[in-house]
Biopython code that builds the backbone (N, CA, C, O; Angstrom):
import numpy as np
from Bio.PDB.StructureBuilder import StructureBuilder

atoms = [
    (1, "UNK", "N", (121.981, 107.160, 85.088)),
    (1, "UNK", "CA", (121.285, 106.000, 85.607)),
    (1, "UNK", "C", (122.024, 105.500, 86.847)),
    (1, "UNK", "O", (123.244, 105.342, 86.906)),
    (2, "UNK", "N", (121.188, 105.278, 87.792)),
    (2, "UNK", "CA", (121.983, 105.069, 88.769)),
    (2, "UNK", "C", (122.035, 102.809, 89.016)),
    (2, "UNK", "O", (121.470, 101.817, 88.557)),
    (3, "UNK", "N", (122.888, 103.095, 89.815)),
    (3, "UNK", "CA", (123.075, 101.383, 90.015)),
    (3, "UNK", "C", (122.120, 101.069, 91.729)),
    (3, "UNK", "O", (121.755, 101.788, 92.659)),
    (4, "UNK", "N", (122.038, 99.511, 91.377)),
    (4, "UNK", "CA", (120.607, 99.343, 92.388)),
    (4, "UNK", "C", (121.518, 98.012, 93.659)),
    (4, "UNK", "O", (121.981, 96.873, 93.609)),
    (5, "UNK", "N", (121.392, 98.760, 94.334)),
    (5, "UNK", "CA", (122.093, 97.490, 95.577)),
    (5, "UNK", "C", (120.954, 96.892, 96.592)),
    (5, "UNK", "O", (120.039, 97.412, 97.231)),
    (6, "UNK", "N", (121.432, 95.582, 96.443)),
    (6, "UNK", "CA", (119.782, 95.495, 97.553)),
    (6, "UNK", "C", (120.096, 94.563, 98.674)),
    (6, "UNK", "O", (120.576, 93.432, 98.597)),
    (7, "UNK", "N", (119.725, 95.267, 99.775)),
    (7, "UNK", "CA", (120.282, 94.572, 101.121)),
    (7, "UNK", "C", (119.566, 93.141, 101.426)),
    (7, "UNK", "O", (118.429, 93.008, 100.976)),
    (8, "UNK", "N", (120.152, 92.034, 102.171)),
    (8, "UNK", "CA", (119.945, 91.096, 102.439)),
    (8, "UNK", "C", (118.298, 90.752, 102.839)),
    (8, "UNK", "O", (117.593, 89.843, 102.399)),
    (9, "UNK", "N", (117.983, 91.746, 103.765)),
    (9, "UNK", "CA", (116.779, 91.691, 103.960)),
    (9, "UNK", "C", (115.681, 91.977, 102.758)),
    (9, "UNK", "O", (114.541, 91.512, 102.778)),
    (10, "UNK", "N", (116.104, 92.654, 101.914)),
    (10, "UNK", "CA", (115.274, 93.259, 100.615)),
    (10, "UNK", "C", (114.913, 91.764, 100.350)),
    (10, "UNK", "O", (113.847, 91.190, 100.572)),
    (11, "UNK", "N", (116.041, 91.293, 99.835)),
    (11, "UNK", "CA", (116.280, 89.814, 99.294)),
    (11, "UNK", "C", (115.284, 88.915, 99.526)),
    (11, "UNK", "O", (114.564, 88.385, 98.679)),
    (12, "UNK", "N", (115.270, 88.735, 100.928)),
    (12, "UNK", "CA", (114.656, 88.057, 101.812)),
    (12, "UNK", "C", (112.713, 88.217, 101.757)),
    (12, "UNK", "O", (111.929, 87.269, 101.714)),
    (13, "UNK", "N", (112.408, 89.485, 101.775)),
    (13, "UNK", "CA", (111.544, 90.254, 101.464)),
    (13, "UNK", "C", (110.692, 90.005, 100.272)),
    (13, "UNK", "O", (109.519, 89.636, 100.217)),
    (14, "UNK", "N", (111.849, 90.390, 98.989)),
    (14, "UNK", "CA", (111.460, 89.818, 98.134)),
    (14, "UNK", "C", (111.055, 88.229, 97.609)),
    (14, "UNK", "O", (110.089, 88.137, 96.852)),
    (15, "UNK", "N", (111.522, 87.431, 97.863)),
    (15, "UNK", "CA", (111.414, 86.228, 98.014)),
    (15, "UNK", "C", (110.048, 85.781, 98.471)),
    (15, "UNK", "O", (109.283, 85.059, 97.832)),
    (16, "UNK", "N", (109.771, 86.496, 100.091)),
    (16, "UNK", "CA", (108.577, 85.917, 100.361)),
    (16, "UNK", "C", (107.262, 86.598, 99.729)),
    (16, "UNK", "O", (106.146, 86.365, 100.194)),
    (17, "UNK", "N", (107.444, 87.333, 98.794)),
    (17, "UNK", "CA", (106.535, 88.193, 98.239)),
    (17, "UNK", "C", (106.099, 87.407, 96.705)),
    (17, "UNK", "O", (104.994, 87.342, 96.166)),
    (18, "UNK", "N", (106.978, 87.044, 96.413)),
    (18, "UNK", "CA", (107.019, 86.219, 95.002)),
    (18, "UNK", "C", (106.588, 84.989, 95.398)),
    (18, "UNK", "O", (106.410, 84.170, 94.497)),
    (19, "UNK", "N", (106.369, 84.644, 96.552)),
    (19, "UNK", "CA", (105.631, 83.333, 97.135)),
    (19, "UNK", "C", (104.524, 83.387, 97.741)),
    (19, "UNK", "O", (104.068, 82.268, 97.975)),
    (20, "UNK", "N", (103.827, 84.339, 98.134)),
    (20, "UNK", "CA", (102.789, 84.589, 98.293)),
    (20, "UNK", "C", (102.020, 84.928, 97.260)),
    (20, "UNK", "O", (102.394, 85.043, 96.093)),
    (21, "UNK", "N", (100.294, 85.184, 97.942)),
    (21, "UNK", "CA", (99.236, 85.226, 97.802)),
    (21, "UNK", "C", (99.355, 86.035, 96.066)),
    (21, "UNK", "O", (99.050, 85.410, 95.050)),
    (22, "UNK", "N", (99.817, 87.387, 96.050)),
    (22, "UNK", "CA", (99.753, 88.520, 94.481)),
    (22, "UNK", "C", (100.923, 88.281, 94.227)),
    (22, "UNK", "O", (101.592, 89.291, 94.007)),
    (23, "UNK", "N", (101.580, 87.088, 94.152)),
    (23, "UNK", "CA", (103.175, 86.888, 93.203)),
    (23, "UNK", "C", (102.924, 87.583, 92.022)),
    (23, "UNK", "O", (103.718, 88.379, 91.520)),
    (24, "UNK", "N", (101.128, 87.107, 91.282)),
    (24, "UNK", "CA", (101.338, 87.389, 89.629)),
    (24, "UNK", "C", (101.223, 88.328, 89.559)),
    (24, "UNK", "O", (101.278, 88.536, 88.347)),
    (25, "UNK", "N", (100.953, 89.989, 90.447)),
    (25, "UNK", "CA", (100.652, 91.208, 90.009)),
    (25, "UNK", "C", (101.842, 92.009, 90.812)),
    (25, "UNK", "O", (101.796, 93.234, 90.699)),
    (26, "UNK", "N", (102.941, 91.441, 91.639)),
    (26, "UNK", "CA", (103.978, 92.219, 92.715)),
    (26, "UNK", "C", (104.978, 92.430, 91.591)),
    (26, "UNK", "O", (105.307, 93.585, 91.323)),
    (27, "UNK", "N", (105.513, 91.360, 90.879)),
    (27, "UNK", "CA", (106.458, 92.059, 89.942)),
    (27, "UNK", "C", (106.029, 93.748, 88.863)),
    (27, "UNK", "O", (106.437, 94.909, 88.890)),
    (28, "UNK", "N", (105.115, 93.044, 88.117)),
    (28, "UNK", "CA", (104.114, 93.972, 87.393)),
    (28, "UNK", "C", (104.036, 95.467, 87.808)),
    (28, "UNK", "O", (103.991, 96.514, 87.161)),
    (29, "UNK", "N", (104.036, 95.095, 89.458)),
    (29, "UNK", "CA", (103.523, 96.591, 90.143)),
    (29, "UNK", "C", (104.488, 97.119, 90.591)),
    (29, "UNK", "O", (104.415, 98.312, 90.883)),
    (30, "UNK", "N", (106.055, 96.180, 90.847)),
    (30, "UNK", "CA", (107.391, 96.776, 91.744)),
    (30, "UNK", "C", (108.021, 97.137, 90.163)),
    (30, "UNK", "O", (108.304, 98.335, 90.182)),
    (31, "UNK", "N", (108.253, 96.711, 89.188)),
    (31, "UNK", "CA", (109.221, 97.028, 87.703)),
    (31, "UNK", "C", (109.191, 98.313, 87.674)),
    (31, "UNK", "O", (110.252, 98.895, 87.897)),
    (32, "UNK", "N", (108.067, 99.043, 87.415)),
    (32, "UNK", "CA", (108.212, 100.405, 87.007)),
    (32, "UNK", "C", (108.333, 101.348, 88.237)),
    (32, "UNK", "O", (108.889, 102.393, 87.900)),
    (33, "UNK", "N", (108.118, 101.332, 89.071)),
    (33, "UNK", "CA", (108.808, 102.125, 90.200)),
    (33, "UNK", "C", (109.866, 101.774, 90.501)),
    (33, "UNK", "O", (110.431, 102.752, 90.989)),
    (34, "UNK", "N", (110.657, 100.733, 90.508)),
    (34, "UNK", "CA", (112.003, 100.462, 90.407)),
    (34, "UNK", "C", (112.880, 101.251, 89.179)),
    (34, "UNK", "O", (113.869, 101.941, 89.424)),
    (35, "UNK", "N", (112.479, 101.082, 88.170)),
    (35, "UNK", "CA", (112.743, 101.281, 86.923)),
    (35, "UNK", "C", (113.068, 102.924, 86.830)),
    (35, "UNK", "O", (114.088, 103.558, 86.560)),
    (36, "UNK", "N", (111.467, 103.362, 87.248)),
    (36, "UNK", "CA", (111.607, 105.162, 87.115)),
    (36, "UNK", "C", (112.621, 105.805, 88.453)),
    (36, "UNK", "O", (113.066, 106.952, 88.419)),
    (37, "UNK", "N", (112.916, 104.703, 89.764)),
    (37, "UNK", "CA", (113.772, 105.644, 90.161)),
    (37, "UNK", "C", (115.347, 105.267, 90.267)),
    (37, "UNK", "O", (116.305, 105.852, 90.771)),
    (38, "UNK", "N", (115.203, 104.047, 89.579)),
    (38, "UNK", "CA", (117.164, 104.460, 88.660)),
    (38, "UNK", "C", (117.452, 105.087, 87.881)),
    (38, "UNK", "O", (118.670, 105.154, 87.716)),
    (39, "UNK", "N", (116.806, 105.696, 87.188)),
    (39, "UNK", "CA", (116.832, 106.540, 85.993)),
    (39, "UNK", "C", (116.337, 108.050, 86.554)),
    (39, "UNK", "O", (116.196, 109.058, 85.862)),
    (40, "UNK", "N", (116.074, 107.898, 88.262)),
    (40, "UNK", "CA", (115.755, 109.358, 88.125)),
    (40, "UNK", "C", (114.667, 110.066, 88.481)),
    (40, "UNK", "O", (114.508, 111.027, 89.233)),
    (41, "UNK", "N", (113.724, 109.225, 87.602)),
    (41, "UNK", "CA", (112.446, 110.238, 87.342)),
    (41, "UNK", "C", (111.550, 110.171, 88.626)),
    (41, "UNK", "O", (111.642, 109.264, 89.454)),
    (42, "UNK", "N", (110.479, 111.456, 88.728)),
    (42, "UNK", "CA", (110.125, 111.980, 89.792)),
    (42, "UNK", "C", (108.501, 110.785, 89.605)),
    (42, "UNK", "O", (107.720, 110.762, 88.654)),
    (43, "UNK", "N", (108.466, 110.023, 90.750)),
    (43, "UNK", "CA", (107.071, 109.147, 90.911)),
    (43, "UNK", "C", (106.032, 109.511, 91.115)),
    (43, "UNK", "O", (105.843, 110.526, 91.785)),
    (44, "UNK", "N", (104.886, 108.675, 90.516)),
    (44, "UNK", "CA", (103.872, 109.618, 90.288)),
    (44, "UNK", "C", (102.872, 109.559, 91.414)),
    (44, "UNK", "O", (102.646, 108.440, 91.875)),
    (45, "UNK", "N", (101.879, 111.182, 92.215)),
    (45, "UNK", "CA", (100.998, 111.091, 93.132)),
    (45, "UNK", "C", (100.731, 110.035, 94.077)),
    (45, "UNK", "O", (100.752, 110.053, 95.308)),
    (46, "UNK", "N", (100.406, 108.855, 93.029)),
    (46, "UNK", "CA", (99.789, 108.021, 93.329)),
    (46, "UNK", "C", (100.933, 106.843, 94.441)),
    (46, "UNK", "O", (100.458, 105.842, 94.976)),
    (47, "UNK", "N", (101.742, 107.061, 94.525)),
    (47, "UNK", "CA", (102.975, 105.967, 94.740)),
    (47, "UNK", "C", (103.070, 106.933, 96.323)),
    (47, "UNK", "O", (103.238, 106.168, 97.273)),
    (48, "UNK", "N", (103.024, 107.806, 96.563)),
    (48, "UNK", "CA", (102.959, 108.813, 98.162)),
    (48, "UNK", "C", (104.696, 108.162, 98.293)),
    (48, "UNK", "O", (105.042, 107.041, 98.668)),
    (49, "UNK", "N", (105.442, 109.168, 97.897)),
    (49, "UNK", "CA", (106.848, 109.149, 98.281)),
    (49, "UNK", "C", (107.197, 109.611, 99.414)),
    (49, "UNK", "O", (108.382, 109.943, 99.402)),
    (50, "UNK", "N", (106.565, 109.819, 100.618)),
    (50, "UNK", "CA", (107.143, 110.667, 101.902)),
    (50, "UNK", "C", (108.074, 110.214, 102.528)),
    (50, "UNK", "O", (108.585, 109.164, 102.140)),
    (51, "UNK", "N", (108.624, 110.962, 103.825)),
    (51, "UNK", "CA", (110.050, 110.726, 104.194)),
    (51, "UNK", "C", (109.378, 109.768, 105.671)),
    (51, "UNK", "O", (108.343, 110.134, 106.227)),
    (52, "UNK", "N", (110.054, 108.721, 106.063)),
    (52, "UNK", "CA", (109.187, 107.948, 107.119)),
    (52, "UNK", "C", (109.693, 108.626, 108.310)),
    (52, "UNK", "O", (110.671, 109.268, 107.928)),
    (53, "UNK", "N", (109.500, 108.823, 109.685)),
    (53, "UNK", "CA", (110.022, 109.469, 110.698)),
    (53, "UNK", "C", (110.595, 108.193, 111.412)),
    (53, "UNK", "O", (110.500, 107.111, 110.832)),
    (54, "UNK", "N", (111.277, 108.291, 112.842)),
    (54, "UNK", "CA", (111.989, 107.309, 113.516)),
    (54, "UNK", "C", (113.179, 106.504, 112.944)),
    (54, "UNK", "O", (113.894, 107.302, 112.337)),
    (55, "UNK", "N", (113.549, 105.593, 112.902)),
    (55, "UNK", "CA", (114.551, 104.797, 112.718)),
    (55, "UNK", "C", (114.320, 104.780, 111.125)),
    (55, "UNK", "O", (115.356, 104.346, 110.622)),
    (56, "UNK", "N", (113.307, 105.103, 110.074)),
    (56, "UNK", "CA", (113.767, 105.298, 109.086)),
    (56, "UNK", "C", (113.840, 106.366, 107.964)),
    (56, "UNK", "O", (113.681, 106.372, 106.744)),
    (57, "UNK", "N", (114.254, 107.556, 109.238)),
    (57, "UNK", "CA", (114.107, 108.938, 108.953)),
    (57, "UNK", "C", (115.396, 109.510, 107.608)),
    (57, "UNK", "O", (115.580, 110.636, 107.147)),
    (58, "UNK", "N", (116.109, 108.159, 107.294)),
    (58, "UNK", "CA", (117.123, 108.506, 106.174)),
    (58, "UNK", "C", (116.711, 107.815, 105.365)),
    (58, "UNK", "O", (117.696, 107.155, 105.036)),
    (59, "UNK", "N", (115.430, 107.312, 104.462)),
    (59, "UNK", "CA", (115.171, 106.646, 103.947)),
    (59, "UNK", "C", (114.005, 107.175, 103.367)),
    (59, "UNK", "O", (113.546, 108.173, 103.923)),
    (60, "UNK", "N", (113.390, 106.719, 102.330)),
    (60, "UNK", "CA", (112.363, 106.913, 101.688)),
    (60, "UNK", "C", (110.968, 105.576, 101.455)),
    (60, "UNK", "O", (110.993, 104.504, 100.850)),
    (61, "UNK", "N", (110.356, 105.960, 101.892)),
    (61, "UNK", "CA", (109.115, 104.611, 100.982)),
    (61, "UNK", "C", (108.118, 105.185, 100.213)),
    (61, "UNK", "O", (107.523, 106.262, 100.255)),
    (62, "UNK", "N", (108.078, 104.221, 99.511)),
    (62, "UNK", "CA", (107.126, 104.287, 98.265)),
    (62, "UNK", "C", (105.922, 103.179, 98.497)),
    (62, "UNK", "O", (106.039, 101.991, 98.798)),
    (63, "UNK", "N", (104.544, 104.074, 98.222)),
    (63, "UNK", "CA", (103.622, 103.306, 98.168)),
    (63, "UNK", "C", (103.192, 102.456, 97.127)),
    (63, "UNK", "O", (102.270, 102.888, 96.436)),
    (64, "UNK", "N", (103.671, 101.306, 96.852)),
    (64, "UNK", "CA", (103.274, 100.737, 95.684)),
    (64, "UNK", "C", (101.708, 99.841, 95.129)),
    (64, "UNK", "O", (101.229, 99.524, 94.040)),
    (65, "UNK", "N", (101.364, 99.710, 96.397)),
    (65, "UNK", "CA", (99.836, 99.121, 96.383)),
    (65, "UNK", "C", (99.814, 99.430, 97.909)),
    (65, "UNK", "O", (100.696, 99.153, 98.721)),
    (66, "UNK", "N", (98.045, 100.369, 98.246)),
    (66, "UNK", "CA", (98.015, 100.806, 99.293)),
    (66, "UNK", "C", (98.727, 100.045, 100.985)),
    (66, "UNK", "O", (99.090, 100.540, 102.052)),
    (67, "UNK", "N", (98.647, 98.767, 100.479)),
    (67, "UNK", "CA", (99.637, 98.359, 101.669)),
    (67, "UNK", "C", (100.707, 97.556, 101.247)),
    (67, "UNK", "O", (101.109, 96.660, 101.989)),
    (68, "UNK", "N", (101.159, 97.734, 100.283)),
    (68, "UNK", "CA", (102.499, 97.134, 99.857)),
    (68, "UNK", "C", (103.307, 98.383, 99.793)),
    (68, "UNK", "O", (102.886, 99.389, 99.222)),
    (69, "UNK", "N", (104.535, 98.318, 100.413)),
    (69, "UNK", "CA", (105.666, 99.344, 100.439)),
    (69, "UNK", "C", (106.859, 98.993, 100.055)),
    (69, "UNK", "O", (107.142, 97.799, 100.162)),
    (70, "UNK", "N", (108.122, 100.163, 99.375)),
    (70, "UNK", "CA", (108.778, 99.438, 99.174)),
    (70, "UNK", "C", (110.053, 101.074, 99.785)),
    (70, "UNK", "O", (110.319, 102.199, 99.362)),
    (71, "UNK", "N", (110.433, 100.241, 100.895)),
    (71, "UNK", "CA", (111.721, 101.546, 101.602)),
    (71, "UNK", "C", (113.247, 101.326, 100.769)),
    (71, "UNK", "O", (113.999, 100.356, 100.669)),
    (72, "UNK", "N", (113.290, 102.710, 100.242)),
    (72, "UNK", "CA", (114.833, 102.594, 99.847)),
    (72, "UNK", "C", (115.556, 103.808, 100.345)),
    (72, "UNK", "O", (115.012, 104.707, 100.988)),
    (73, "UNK", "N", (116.902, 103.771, 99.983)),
    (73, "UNK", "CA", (118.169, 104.972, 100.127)),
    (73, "UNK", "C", (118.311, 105.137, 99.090)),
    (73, "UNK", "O", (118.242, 104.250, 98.238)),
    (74, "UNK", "N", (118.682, 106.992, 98.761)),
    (74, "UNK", "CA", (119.484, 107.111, 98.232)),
    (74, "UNK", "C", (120.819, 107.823, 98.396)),
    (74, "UNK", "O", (120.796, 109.016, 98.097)),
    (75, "UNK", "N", (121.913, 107.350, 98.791)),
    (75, "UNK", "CA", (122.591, 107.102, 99.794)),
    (75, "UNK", "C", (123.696, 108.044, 98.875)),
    (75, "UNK", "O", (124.299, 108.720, 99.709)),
    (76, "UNK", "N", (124.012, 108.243, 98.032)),
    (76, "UNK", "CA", (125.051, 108.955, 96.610)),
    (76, "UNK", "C", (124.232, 108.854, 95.480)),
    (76, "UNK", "O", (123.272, 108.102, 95.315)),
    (77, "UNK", "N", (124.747, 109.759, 94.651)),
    (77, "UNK", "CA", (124.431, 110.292, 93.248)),
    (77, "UNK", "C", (124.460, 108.879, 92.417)),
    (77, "UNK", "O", (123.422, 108.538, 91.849)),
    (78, "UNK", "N", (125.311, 108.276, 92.356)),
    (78, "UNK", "CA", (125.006, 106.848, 91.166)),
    (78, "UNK", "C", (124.269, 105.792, 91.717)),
    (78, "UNK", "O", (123.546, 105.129, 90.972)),
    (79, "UNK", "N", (124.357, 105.497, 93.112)),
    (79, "UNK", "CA", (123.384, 104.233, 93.705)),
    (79, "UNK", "C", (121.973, 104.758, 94.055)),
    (79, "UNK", "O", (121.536, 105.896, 94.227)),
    (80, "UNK", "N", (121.347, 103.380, 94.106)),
    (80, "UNK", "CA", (120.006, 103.627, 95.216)),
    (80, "UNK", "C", (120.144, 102.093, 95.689)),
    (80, "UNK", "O", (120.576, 101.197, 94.964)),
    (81, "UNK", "N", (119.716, 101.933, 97.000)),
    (81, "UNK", "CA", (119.581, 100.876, 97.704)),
    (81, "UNK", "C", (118.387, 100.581, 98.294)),
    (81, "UNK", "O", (118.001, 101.219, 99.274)),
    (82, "UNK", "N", (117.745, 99.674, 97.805)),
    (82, "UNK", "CA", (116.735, 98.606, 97.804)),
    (82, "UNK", "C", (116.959, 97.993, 99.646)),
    (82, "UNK", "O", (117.766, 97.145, 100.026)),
    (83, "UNK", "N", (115.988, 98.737, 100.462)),
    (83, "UNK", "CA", (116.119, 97.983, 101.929)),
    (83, "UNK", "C", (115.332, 97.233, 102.141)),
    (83, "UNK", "O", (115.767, 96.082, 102.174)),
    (84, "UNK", "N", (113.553, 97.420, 102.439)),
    (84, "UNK", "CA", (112.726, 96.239, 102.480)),
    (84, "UNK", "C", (111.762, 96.334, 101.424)),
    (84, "UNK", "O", (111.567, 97.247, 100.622)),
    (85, "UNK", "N", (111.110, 95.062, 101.588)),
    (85, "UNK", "CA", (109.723, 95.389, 100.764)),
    (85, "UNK", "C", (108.279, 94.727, 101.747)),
    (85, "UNK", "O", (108.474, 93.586, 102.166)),
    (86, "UNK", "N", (107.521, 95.078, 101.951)),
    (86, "UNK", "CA", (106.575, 94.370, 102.132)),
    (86, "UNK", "C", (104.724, 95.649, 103.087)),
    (86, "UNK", "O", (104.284, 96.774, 102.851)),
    (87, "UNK", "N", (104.408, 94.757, 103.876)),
    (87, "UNK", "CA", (103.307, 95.720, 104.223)),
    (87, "UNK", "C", (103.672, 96.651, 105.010)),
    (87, "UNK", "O", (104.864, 96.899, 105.188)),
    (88, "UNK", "N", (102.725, 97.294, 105.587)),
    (88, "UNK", "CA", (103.386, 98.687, 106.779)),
    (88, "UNK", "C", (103.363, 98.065, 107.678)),
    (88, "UNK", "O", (104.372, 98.482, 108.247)),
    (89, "UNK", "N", (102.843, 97.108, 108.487)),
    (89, "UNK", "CA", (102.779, 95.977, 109.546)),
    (89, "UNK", "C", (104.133, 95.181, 109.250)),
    (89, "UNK", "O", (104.798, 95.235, 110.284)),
    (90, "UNK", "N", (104.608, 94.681, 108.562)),
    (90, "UNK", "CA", (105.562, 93.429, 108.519)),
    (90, "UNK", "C", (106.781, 94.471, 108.755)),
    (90, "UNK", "O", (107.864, 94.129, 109.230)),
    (91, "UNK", "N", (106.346, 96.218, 108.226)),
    (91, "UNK", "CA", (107.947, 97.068, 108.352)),
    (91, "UNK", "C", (108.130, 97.774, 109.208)),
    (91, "UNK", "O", (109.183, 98.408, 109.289)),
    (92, "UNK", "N", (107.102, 97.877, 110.149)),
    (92, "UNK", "CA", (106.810, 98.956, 111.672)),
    (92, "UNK", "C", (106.735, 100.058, 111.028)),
    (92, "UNK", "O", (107.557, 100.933, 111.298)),
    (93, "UNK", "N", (105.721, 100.296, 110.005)),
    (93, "UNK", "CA", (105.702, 102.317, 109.456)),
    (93, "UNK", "C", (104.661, 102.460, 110.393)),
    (93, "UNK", "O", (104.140, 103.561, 110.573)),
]
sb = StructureBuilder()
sb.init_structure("model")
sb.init_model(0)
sb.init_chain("A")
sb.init_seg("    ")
for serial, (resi, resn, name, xyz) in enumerate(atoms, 1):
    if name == "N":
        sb.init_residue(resn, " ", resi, " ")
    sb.init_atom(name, np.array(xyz, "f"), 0.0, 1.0, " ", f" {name:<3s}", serial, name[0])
structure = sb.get_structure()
């Protein structure tokens, strides 16, 4: 299981997401993709794991609701790091 670090901006990110408009369905929908990739497991079709090109060509995003994204690292074998969360507009994809 790996350990979850989450950068300032994540933070930040998160915050304004839990204050907006789908607060009651963003947790609901971020838990288990969080969940399945500390532990590992490979995400399913539906989530489009591709590698982003440009400035966040060492990084990964996950589609968690067609325009909700959520970019992380996995930077070593025991961490993953939590960078932003929000639309493809608010993250320049």
């Amino acid at each position: 299981m790996r350990t979850m670090e989450c950068t300032g901006q994540f933070r930040r990110d998160y915050r304004r997401e839990m204050k907006g408009r789908y607060r009651a369905t963003r947790v609901a929908d971020l838990s288990p993709v969080i969940d399945a990739l500390m532990v590992d497991q490979t995400l399913d079709a539906r989530y489009r794991d591709p590698t982003p090109v440009g400035n966040w060509r060492d990084h990964r995003d996950c589609h968690i609701k067609p325009d909700f994204v959520l970019l992380h690292r996995l930077p070593d074998a025991p961490s993953i790091r939590l960078v932003r969360l929000g639309s493809q507009a608010e993250l320049g994809l």
